[in-house]
C-alpha positions as a printed Julia matrix, in Angstrom:
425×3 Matrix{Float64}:
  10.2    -5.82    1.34
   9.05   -9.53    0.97
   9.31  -12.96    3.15
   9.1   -16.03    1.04
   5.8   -17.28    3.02
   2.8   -18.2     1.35
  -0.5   -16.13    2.19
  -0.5   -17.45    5.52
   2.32  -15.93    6.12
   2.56  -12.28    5.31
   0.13   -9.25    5.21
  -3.45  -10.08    5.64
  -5.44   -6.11    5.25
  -9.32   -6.79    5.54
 -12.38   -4.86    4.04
 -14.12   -2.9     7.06
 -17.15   -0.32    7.07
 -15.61    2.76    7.16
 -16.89    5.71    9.74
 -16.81    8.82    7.6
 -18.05   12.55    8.23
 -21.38   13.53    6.24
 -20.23   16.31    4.29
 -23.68   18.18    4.09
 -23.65   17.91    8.83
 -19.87   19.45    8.26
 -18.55   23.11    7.82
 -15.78   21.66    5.45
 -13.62   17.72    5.58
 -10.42   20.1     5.94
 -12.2    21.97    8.7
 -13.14   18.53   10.74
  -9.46   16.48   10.12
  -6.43   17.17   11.67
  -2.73   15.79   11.7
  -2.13   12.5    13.98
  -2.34   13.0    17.82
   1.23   13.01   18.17
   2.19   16.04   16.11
  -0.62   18.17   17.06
   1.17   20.33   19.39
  -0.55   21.24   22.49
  -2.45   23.31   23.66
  -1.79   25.79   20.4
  -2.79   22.98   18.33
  -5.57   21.73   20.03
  -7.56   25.5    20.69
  -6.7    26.24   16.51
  -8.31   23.08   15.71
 -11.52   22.94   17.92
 -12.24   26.81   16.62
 -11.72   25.37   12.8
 -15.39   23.55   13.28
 -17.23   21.99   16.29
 -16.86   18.7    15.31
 -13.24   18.62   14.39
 -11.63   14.96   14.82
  -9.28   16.67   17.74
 -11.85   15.99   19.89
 -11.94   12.65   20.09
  -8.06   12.41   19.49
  -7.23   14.52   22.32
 -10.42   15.34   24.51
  -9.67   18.01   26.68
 -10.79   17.16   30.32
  -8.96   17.06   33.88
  -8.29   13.38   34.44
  -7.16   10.6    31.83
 -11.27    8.85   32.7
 -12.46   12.04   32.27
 -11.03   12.47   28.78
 -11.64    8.85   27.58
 -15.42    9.07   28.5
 -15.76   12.64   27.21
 -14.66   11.15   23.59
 -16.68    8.42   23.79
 -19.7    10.21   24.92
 -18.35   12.65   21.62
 -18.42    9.81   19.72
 -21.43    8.26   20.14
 -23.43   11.65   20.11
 -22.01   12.46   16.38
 -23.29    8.98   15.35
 -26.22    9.66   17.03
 -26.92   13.12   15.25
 -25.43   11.76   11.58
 -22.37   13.55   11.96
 -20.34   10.37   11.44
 -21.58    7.2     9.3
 -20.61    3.99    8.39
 -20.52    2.98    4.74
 -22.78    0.2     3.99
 -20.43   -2.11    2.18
 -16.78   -2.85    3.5
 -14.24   -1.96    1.94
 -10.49   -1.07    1.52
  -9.82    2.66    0.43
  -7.2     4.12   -1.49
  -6.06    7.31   -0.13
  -3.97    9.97   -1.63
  -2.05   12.98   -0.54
  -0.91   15.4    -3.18
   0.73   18.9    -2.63
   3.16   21.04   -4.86
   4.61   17.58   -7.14
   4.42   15.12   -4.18
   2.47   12.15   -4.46
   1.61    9.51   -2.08
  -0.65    6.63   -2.23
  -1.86    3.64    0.01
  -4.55    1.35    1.0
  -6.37    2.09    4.33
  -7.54   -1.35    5.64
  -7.74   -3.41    9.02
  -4.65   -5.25    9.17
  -4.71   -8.83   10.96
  -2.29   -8.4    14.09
  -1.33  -11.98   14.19
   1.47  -11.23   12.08
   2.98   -9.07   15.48
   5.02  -12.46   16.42
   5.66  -13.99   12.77
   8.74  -10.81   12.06
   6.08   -9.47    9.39
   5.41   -6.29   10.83
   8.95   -4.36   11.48
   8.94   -1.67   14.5
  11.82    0.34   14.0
  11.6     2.52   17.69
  10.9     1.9    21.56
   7.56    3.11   22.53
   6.47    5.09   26.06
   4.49    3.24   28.44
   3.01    6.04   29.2
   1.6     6.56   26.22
   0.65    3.57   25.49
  -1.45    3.22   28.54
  -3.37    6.7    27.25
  -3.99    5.48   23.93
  -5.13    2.11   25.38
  -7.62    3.75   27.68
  -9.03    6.35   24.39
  -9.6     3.18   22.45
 -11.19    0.94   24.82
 -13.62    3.72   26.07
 -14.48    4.58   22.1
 -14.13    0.81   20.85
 -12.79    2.63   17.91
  -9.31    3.09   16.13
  -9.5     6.97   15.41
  -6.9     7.11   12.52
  -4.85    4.72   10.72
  -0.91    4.09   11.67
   1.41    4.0     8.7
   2.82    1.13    7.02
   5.46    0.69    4.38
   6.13   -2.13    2.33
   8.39   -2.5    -1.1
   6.27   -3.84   -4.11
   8.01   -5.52   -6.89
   8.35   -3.0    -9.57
   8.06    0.9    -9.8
   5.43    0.02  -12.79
   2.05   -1.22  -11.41
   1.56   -3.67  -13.59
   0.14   -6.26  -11.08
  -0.44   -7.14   -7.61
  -2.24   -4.52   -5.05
  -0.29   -1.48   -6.59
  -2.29   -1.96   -9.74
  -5.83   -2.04   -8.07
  -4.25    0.93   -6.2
  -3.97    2.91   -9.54
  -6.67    1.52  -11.76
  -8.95    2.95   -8.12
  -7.11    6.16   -8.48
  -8.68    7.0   -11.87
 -12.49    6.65  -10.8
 -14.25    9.08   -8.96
 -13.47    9.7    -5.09
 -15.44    9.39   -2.24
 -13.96   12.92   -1.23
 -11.6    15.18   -2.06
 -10.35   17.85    0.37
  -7.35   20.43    0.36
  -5.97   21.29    4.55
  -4.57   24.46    5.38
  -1.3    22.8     5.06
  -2.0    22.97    1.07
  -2.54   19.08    0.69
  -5.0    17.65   -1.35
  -6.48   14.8    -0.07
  -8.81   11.68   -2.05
 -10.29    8.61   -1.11
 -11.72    5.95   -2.82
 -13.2     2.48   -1.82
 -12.14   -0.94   -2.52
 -15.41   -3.29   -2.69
 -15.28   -5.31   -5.55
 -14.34   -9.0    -4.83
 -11.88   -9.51   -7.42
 -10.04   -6.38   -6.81
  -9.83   -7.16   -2.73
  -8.67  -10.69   -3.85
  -6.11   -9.18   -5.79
  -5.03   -7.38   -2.8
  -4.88   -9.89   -0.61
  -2.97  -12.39   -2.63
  -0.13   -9.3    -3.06
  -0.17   -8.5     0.12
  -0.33  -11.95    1.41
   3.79  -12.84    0.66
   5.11   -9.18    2.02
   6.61   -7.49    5.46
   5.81   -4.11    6.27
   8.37   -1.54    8.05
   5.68    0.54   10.79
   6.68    4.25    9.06
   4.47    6.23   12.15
   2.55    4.94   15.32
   4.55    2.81   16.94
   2.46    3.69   19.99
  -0.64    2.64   18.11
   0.73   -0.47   17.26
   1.57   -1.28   20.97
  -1.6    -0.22   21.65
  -3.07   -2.27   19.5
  -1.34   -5.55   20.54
  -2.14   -4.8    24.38
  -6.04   -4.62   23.26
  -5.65   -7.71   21.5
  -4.44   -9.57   24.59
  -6.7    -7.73   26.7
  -9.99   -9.09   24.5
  -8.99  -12.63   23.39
  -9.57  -14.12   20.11
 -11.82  -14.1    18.55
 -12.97  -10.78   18.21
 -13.02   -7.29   16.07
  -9.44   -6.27   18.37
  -7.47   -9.07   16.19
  -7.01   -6.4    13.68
  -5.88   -2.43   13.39
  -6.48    0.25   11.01
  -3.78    0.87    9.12
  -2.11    3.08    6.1
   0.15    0.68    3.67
   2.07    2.54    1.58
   4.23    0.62   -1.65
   8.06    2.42   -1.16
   8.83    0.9    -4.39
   6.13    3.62   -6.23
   5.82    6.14   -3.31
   8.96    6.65   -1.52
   8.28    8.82    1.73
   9.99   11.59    3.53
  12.06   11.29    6.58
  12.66   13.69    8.95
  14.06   14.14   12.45
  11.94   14.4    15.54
  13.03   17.41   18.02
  13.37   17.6    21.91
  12.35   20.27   23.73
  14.12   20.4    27.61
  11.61   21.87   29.75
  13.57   22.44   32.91
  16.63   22.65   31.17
  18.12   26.28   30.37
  20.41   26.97   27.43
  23.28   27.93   29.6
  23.25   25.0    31.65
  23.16   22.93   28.87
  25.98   24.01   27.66
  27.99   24.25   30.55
  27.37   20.62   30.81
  29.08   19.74   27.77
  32.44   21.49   28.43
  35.38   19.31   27.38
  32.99   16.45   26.16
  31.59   17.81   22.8
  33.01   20.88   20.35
  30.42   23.5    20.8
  30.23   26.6    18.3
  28.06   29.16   17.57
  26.44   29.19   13.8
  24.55   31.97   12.18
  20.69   31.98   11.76
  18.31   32.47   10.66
  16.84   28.93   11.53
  16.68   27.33    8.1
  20.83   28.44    7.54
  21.51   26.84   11.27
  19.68   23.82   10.21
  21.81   23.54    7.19
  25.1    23.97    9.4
  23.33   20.76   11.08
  23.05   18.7     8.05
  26.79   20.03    6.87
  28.04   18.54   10.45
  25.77   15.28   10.18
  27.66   13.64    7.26
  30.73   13.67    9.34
  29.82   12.45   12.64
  26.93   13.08   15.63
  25.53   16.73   15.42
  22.79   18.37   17.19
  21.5    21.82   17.22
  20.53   23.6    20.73
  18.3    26.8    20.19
  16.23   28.67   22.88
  18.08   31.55   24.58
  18.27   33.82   20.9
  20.76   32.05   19.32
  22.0    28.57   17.64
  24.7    26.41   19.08
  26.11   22.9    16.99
  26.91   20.39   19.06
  29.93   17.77   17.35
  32.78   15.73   17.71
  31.8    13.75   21.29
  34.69   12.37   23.18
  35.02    8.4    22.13
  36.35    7.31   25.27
  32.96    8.91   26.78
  30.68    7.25   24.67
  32.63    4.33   25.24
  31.38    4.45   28.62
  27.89    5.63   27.97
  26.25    3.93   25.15
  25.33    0.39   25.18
  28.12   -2.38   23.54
  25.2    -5.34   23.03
  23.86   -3.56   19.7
  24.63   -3.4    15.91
  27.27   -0.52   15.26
  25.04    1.31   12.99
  22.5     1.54   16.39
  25.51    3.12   18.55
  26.07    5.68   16.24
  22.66    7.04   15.54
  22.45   10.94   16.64
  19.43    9.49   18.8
  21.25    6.62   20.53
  24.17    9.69   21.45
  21.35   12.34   22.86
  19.15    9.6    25.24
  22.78    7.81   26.62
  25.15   10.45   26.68
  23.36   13.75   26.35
  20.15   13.27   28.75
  21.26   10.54   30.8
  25.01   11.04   31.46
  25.56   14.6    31.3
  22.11   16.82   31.2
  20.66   14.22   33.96
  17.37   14.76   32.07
  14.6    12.01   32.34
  12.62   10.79   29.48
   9.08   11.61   31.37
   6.49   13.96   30.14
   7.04   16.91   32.28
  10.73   16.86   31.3
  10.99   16.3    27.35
   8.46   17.55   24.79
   8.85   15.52   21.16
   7.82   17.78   18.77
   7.98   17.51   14.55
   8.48   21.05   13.54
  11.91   22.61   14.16
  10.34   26.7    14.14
   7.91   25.23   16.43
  10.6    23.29   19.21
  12.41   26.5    18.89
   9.87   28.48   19.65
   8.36   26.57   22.61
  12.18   26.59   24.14
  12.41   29.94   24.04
   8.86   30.46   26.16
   9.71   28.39   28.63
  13.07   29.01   28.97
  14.65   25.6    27.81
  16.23   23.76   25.46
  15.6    23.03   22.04
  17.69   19.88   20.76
  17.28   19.78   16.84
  18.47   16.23   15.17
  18.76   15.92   11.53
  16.95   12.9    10.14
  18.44    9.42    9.46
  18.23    8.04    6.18
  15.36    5.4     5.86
  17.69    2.56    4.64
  19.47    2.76    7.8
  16.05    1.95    9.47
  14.94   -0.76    7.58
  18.23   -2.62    7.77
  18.4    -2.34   11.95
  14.66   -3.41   11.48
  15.61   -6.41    9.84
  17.86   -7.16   12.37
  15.26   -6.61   14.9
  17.13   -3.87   16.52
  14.57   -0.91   17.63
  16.12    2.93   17.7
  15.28    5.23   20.65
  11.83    6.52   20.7
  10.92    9.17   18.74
  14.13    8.85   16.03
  12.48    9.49   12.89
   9.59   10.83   11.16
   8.32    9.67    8.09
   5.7    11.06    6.04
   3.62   12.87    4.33
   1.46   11.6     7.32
  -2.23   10.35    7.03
  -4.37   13.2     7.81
  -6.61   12.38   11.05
 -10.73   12.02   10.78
 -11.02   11.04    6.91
 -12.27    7.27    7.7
 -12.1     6.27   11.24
 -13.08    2.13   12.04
 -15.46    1.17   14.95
 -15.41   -2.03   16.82
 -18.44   -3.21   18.03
């Protein structure tokens, strides 16, 4: 994905001093990281990963404490104690780092940097979904109290060839084949490496690649806005004109997409159904849930599908009346938009006929399908499974700068949490 701008006018990813763990103050790197904030799923999550070692990342991600203040000033008093004690330090030269995920013949690898966020207004950076202000507002209040970004959003760009013969995906491999900074393999069974970037030539190399290209934002949307609102809050200049970031080359490393599930806290199974009597076709499909799920992706190429799970057994959700989505979703966007399974479920499904507000206490996004399911059937709701959209349809409603409902797609493998962390200030 490229603009025809000069330097000026694209990407600009900067060197910073990286805030690493000190292996020999650690139990183990896998024991300290965890996956972004977002997909840890709470409190399961959160208990597993503060048993895995006392000073895993979660605790600064997602302090546990009884107020929002009370959690921001618990991770920054977190913070600055591990500094204190040498649990965290910063390298002593600034840098870019390649970073690479590896597990079972996937590959993935990017640059870590601090991207410049005046590009936010120039169409360089592409959001693709609407955020929560909610959660903006928490992630605004974790970063101001820790004057740190925690762990990198993810970026993806398309480089001009699949061979890295030039440009930043070159530097990216000739890193690759020197010694890491780290290696680590998470109980998830991915191997993790990073390397840094200080060399002048090689960073100039970078940024004259970088400096012509757009970037789609893959994951952390939220971040993002949350980065921007710091901005504004601070002025310019100052260390908040830039974000830490994960920019991954498409054109070499292609990523995964998958669907992001709804769980319907107050909403039972039977109700839910009910509700959709003479508005959708609703049938029963056999489980167990990775043969239901492939019922789902059967139905998807034909139309809107979802997937409702939590009372035991699997219902497929198809075929909506037009004339009601007529009526329900919004005429003033592309067509592609008004067909997305995620543009059906928020106009027609939650707001029209379930009557479900998108607040916290109502709707639970989670990643995993076993684990929406699961969570459903403990508290008696709904599970709403969604099968993923295909990335090309994201990028082109990007480009038009269309957003999708929050929460539409997933895209990975995702950055693992607490490998380099960036502190402002």
């Amino acid at each position: 994905m490229t603009t025809s701008g000069t330097a000026e006018h694209g990407l600009r990813l900067i060197p910073f001093h990286g805030l690493r763990y000190v292996p020999e103050r650690v139990g183990s790197l896998a024991a300290v990281t965890s996956p972004p904030y977002d997909v840890v799923v709470r409190p399961d999550g959160v208990d597993h990963l503060e048993s895995a070692d006392p000073h895993n990342i979660v605790r600064l991600i997602l302090p546990q404490a009884g107020t929002p203040a009370a959690r921001n000033e618990q991770a920054a008093r977190t913070l600055h104690d591990w500094l204190a004690d040498g649990i965290l330090s910063a390298d002593p030269e600034p840098a870019l780092y390649v970073y690479e995920q590896r597990r079972a013949g996937l590959l993935q690898r990017g640059l870590i940097g601090a991207l410049a966020l005046s590009t936010a207004d120039a169409g360089i950076v592409l959001p693709h979904e609407d955020v929560m202000p909610d959660v903006v507002t928490d992630r605004a209040g974790l970063m101001r109290a820790t004057s740190a970004n925690l762990e990198p959003l993810l970026l993806t760009y398309r480089g001009d060839d699949p061979d890295p013969g030039t440009g930043a995906a070159a530097v990216v491999e000739r890193t690759a084949q020197l010694a890491p900074l780290l290696s680590t393999t998470t109980e998830d069974g991915f191997q993790h490496r990073l390397w840094a970037i200080t060399d002048p030539a090689e960073l100039a190399t970078v940024t004259a690649d970088l400096g012509h290209r757009q970037a789609l934002i893959a994951d952390g949307h939220h971040r993002w806005a949350t980065y921007l609102r710091l901005q504004e809050e601070h002025g310019s200049p100052t260390e908040w004109d830039f974000g830490l970031v994960l920019l991954v080359d498409t054109a070499r490393y292609p990523l995964q997409v998958r669907a992001i599930h709804r769980m319907l806290r107050r909403l039972p199974v039977a109700d839910a159904l009910a509700a959709l009597d003479g508005h959708f076709r609703v049938r029963p499909v056999d489980g167990p849930l990775p043969l239901a799920l492939d019922a789902l992706a059967d139905a998807s190429e034909r139309g809107n599908a979802f997937l409702l799970a939590g009372d035991g057994a699997f219902h497929l959700v198809t075929d909506p009346d037009l004339a009601l989505l007529d009526t329900t979703v919004r005429h003033d966007r592309p067509e592609a938009w008004r067909r997305l399974d995620a543009t059906v479920l928020h106009a027609t499904l939650l707001d029209a006929l379930w009557h479900v507000p998108d607040a916290p206490d109502q709707i639970t996004y989670i990643h995993d399908a076993a684990s929406t399911v699961a969570m459903a059937e403990r508290h008696g709701g709904t599970a709403v499974l969604l099968h993923p959209v295909r990335e090309e349809v994201v990028r082109d409603l990007a480009r038009q700068g269309v957003t999708m409902p929050r929460k539409s797609t997933s895209f990975g493998p995702k950055p693992a949490t607490g490998l380099v962390l960036r502190g402002l200030g």
